[in-house]
C-alpha positions as CSV (number, residue, x, y, z in Angstrom):
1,X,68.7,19.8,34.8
2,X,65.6,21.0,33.0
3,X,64.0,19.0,30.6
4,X,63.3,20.8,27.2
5,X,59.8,21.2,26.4
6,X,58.2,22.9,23.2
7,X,55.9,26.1,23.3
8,X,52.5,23.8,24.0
9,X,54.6,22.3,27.4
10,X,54.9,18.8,25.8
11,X,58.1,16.8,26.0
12,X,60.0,15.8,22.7
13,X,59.4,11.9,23.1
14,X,55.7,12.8,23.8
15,X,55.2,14.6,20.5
16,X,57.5,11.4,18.9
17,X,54.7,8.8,20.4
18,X,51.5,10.8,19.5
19,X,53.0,10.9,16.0
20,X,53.6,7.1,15.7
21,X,50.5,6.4,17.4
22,X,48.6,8.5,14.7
23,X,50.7,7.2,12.0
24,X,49.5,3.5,13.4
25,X,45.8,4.2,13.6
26,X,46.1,6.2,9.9
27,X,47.4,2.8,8.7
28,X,45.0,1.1,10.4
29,X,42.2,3.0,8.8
30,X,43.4,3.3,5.7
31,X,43.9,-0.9,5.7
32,X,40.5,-1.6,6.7
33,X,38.9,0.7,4.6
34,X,40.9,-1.3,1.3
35,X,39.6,-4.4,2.9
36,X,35.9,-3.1,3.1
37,X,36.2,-1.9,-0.7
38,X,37.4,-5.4,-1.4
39,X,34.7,-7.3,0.9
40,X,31.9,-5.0,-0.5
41,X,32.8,-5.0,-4.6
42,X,33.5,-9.0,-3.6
43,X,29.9,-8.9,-2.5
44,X,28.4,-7.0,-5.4
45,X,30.2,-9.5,-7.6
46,X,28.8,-12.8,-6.0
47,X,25.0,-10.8,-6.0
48,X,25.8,-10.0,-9.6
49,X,27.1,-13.8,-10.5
50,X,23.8,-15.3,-8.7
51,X,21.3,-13.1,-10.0
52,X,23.3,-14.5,-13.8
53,X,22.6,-17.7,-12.4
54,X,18.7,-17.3,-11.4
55,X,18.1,-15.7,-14.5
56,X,20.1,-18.3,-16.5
57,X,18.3,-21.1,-14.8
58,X,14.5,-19.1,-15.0
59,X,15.0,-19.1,-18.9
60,X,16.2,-22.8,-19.1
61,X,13.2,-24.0,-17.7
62,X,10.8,-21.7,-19.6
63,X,13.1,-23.0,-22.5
64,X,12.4,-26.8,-21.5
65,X,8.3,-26.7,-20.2
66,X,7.5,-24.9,-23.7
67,X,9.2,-27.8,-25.9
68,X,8.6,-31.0,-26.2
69,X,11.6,-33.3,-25.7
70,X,11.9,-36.1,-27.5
71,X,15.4,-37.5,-26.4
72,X,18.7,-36.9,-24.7
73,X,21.7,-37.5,-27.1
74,X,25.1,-39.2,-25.8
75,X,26.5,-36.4,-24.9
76,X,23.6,-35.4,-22.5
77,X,22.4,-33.0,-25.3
78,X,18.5,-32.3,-25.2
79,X,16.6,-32.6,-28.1
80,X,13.1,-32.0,-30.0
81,X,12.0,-33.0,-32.9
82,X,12.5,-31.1,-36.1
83,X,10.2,-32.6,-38.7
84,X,10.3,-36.0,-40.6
85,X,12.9,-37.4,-42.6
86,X,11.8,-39.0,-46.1
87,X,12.0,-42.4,-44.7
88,X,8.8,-41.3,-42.4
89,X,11.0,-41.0,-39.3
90,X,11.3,-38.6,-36.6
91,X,14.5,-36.4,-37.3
92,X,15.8,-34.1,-34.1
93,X,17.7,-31.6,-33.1
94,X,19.5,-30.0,-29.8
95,X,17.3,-27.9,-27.7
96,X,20.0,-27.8,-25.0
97,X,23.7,-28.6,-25.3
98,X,26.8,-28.1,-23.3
99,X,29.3,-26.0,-25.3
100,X,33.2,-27.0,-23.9
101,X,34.7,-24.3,-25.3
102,X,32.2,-21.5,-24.3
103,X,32.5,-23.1,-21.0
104,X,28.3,-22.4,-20.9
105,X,25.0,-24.4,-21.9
106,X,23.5,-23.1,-24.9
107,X,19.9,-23.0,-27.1
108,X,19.4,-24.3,-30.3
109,X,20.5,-21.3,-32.1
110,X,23.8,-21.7,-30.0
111,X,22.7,-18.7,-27.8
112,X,24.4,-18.9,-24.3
113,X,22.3,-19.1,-21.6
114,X,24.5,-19.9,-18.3
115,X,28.1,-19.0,-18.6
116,X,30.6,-20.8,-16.2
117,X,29.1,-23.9,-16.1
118,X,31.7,-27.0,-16.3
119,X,28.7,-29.4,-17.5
120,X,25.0,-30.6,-17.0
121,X,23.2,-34.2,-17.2
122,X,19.4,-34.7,-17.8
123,X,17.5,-37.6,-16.9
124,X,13.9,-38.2,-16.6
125,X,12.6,-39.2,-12.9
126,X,10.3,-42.2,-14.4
127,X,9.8,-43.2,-11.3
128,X,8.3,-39.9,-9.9
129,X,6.2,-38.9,-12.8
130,X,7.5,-40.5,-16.7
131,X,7.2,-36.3,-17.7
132,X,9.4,-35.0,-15.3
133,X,12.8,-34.2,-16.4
134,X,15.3,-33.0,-14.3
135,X,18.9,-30.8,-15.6
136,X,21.6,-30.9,-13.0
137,X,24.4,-28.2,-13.9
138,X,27.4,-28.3,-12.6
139,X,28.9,-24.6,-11.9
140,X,32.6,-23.7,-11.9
141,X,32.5,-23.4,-8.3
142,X,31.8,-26.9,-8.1
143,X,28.3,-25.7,-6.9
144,X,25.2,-27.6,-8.4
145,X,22.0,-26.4,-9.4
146,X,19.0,-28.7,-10.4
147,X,16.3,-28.0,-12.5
148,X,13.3,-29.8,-12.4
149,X,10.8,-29.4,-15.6
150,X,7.1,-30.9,-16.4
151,X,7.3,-31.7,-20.2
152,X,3.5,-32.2,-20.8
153,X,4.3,-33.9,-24.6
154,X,7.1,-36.6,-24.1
155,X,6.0,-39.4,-26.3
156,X,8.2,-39.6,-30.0
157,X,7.9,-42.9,-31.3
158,X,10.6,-45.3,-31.6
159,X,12.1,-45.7,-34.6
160,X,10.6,-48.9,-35.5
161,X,7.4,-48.0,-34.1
162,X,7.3,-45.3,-36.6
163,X,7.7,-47.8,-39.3
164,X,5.0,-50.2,-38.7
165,X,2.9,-47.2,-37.9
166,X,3.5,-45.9,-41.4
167,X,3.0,-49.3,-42.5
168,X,-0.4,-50.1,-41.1
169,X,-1.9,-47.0,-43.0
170,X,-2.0,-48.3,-45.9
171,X,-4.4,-51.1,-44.9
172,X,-7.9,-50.4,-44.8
173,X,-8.8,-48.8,-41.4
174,X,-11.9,-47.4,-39.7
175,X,-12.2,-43.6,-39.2
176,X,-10.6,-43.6,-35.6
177,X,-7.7,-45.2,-36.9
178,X,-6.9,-42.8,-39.5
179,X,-7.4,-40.6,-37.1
180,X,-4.7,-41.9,-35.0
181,X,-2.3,-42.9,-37.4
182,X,-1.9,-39.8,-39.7
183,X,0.2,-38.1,-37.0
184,X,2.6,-41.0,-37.3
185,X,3.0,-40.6,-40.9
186,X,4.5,-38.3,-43.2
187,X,1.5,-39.0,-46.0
188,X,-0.8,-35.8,-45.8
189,X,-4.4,-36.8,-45.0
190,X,-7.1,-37.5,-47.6
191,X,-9.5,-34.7,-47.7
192,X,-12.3,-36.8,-46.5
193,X,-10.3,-36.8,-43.0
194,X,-10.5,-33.4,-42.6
195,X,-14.0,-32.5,-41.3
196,X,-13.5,-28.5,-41.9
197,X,-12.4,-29.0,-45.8
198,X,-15.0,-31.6,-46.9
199,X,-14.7,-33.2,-49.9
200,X,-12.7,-30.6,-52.3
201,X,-14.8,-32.0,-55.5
202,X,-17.9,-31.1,-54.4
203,X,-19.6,-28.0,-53.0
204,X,-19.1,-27.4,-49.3
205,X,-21.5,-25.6,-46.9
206,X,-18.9,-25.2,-44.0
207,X,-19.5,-22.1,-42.6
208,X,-15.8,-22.1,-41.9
209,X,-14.2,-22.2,-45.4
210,X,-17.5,-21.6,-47.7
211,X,-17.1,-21.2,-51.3
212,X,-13.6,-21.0,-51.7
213,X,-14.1,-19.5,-55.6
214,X,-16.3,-16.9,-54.2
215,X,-15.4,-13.9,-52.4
216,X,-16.2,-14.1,-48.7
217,X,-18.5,-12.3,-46.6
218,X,-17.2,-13.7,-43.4
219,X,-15.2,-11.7,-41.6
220,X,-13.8,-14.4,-39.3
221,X,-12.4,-15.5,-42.4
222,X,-11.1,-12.6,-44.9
223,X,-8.1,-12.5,-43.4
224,X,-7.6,-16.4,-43.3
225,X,-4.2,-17.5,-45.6
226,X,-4.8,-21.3,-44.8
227,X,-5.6,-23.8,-42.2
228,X,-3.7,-26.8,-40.8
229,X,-5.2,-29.4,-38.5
230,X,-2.8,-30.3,-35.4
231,X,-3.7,-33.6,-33.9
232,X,-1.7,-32.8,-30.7
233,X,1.2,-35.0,-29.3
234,X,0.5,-34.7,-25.8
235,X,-0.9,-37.2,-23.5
236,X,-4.3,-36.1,-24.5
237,X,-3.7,-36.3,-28.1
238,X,-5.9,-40.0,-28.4
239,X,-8.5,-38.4,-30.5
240,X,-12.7,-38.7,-29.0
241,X,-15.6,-37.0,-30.4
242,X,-16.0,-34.4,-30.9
243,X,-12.1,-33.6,-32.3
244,X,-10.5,-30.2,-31.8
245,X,-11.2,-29.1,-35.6
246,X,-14.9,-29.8,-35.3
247,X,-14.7,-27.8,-32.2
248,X,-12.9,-24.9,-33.8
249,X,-15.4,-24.9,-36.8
250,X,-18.3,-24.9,-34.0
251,X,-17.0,-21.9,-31.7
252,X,-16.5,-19.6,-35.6
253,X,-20.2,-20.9,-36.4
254,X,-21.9,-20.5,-33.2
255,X,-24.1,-17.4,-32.8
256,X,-24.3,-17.6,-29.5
257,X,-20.5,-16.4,-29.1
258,X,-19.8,-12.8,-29.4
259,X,-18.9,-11.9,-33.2
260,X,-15.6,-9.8,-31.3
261,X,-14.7,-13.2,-29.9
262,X,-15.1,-15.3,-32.9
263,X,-13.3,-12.6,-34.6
264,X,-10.2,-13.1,-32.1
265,X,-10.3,-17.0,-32.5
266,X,-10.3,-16.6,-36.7
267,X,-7.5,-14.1,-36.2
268,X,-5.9,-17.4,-34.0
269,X,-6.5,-20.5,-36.5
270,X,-5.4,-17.9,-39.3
271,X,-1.9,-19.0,-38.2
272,X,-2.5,-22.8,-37.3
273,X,0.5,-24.6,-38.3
274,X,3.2,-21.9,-37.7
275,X,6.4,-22.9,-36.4
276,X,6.7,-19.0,-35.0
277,X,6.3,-16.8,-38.1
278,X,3.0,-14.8,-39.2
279,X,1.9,-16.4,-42.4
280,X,1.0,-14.0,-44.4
281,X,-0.8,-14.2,-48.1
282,X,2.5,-13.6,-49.7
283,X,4.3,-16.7,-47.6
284,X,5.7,-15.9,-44.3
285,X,6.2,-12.8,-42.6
286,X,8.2,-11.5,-39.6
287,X,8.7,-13.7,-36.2
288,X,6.0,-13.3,-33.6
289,X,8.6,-12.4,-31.1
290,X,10.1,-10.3,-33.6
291,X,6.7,-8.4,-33.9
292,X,6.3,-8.0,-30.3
293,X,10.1,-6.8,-29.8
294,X,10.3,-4.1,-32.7
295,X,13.8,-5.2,-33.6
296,X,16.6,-8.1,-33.2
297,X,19.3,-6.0,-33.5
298,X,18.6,-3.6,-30.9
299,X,17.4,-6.7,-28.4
300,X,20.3,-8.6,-28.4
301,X,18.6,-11.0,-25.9
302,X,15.9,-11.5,-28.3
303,X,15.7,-14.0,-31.2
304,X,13.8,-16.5,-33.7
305,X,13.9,-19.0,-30.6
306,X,12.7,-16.7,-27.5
307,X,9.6,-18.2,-26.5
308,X,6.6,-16.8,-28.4
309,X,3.2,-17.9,-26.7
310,X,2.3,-15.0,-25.4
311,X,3.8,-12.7,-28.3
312,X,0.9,-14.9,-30.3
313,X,-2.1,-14.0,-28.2
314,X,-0.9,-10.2,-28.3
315,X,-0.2,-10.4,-31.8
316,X,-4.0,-11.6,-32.5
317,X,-5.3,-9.3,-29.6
318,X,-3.5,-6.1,-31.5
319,X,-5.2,-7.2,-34.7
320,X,-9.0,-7.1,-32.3
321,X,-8.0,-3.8,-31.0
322,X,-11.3,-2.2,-32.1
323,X,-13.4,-4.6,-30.7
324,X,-11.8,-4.7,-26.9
325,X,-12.3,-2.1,-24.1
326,X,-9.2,0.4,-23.5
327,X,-5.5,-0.9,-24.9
328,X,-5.4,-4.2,-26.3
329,X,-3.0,-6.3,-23.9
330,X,0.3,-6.6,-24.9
331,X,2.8,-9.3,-22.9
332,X,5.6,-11.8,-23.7
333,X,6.3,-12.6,-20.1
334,X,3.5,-14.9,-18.9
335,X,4.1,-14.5,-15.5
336,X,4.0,-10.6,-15.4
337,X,0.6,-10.7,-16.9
338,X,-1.2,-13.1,-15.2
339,X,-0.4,-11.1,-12.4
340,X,-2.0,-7.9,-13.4
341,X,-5.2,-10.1,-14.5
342,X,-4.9,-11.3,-10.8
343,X,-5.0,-7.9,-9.7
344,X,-7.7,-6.2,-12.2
345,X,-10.3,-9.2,-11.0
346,X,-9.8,-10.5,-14.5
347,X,-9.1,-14.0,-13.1
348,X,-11.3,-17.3,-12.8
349,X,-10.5,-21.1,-11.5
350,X,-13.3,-22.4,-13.5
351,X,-15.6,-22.8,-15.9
352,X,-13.6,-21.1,-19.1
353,X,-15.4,-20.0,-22.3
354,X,-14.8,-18.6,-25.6
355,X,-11.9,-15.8,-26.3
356,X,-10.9,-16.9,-22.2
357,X,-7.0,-16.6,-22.0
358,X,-5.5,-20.5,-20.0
359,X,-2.5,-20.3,-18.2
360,X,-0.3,-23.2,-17.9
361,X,1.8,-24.6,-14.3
362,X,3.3,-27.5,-14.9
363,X,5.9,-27.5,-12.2
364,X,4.6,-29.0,-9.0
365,X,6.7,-26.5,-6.4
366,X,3.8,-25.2,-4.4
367,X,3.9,-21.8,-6.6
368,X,2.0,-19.9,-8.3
369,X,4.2,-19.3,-11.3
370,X,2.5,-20.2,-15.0
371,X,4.6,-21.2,-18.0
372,X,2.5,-20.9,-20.7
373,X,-0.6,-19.1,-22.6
374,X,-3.1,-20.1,-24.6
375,X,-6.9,-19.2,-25.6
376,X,-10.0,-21.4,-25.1
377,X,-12.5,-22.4,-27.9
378,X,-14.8,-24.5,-25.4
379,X,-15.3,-26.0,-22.3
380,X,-17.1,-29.8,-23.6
381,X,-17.9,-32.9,-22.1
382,X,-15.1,-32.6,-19.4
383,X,-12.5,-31.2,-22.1
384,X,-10.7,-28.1,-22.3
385,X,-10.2,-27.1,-26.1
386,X,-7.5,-25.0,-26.8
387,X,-5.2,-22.8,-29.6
388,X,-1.7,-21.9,-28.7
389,X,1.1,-20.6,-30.3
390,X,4.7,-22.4,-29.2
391,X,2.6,-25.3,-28.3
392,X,5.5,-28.2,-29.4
393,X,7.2,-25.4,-31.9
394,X,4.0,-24.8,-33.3
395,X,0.5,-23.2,-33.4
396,X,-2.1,-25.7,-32.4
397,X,-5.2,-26.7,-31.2
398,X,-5.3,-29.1,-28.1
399,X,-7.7,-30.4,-25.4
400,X,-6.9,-30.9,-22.2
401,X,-9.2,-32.8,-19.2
402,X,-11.3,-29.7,-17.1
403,X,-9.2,-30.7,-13.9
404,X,-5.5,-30.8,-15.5
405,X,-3.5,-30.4,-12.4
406,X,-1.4,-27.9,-15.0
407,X,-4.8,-25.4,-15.5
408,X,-3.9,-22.3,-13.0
409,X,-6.8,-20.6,-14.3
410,X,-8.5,-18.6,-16.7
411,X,-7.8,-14.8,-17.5
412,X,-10.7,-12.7,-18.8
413,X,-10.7,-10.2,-21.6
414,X,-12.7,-7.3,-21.6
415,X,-14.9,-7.1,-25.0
416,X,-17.2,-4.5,-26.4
């Protein structure tokens, strides 16, 4: 009996089992290909989701070190201070809170800035180091990421320190303790406390405000729509001769500083007292971030709270344009440019001077990763002086000892 076989010489059952076997490894492929679609968009997913988190967690703690916290509410909310009550005290408000229903922590402005987060707690490692705060958040993995933050301005007064502070000023006092009790009060100080006014009876020959029924000749100052002395809250704040306002009035006066670079630091203390708008002669003008970013509504990200040191330098550098080599700088992320200075040779360790850019590190983490901007009046007597924008909410003069651990450096600027 002959077995039937088709044209090619191959049995029936033999063509039945290369057809199954084909129609197995088909499936096969076909199965782990959906698998590897899965695995790989699974991937992309979890890259996405941590890169969320990084960024979340970068702005956070630029969010933190650029603020100073002054207390963590019941409910584990962060807070700074937001001005004085008319009972003298301290009043505050959340920098950082946890939002249940948004299921993410938010900003002040109740901007989210990590989604998926079941909760955080903050406490401060006094222990360690009385400024270091650290934010634990809690994910909704169950996965926890911690924070750790240098807040170089931690010291609000307790309530009823605030009290007998305000209390004790209206006791006679020497200079120094005027001095050091006006911050702690919400009486303005007398005019004969502020070395740059003088008294406002009599004719001044401060080279800084002159005649102020005269038209000025200055042109550090034609620009000037007022002036505001900040005392500082830091931990440097305990004022010593010579203060930060005689040191600003000495860096505009001094001939020996480049008329470009006491241009630059007129253009700064122009805005002294500025809680992140331009003053302007008619009031207040647009944010500083705002000026930097064009437009709110077509940078979502962007707001009256994104941190605006660096948008104040480049604001005041724009207006100096003339009198700088090439393209006046223009940054709002600190890092970024402190790495081009790096890399243009525009970079020192030491000995700072006038119209000098200082960058800020205050987390100890073995990198090399600045926080904050500011520009130098003067090196003196062991003291860094200082004007900053965002400094505490606010644009401010401060001094700071030559060897703060939190210097990185100093970045040069290239003037005509």
């Amino acid at each position: 009996m002959h077995k039937w076989r088709d044209n090619a010489g191959v049995t029936l059952v033999e063509l039945l089992i290369t057809v199954a076997v084909g129609s197995l490894v088909t499936i096969a492929a076909v199965t782990v290909l959906i698998f590897g679609l899965k695995a790989h968009h699974l991937g992309l997913d979890t890259t996405a989701r941590q890169n969320e988190i990084q960024v979340g967690i970068s702005v956070i703690r630029e969010i933190l070190a650029e603020n100073t916290i002054t207390g963590i509410g019941e409910n584990g909310e962060i807070q700074i201070a937001d001005g004085t009550g008319e009972d003298g005290k301290v009043k505050q408000k959340n920098l950082l809170y946890y939002d249940e229903e948004a299921d993410a922590v938010c900003g002040t402005t109740g901007g989210k800035l990590l989604e998926k987060v079941t909760g955080y707690t903050a406490a401060w490692n006094a222990e360690e180091d009385p400024n270091l705060l650290t934010v634990t958040l809690t994910l909704a993995n169950g996965k926890e990421y911690s924070i750790p933050v240098y807040c170089r301005m931690v010291d609000i007064l307790p309530e009823e320190s605030t009290e007998s502070t305000t209390e004790a000023t209206t006791e006679p006092a020497t200079e120094a303790t005027t001095e050091a009790t006006t911050a702690a009060t919400s009486e303005p100080p007398t005019a004969t406390t502020t070395p740059l006014i003088g008294d406002p009876t009599a004719e001044t020959t401060n080279p800084l405000i002159g005649d102020p029924t005269e038209e000025s000749s200055n042109p550090l100052i034609d620009n000037v729509t007022g002036y505001s002395a900040q005392t500082g809250t830091n931990s440097y704040a305990l004022r010593q001769e010579p203060s930060t306002d005689e040191i600003l009035a000495e860096v505009l006066s001094d001939q020996k500083v480049e008329p470009s670079v006491r241009l630059f630091v007129g253009k700064l203390a122009s805005q002294l007292g500025s809680t992140g708008r331009i003053l302007t002669e008619d009031g207040q003008g647009e944010y500083f971030s705002q000026w930097y970013i064009g437009s709110y509504a077509q940078n979502p990200t962007w707001n009256e709270s994104t941190p605006w040191c660096a948008c104040f330098v480049s604001w005041a550098l724009d207006a100096c344009a003339p009198y700088l080599e090439g393209e006046p700088p223009r940054f709002a992320n600190v890092d970024t440019f402190w790495v081009e200075l790096v890399t243009a040779d525009n970079w020192k360790k030491n000995r700072p001077e006038a119209g000098d850019l200082i960058f800020f590190d205050w987390v100890d983490d073995s990198q090399y990763n600045p926080q904050h901007v500011g520009v130098v009046l003067t090196e003196k007597d062991g003291w860094i002086y200082t004007i900053e924008g965002n400094s505490n909410g606010v644009v401010a003069m401060r001094k700071y000892p030559a060897d703060d651990a939190g210097i990185m450096g100093y970045g040069i600027l290239n003037w005509k």
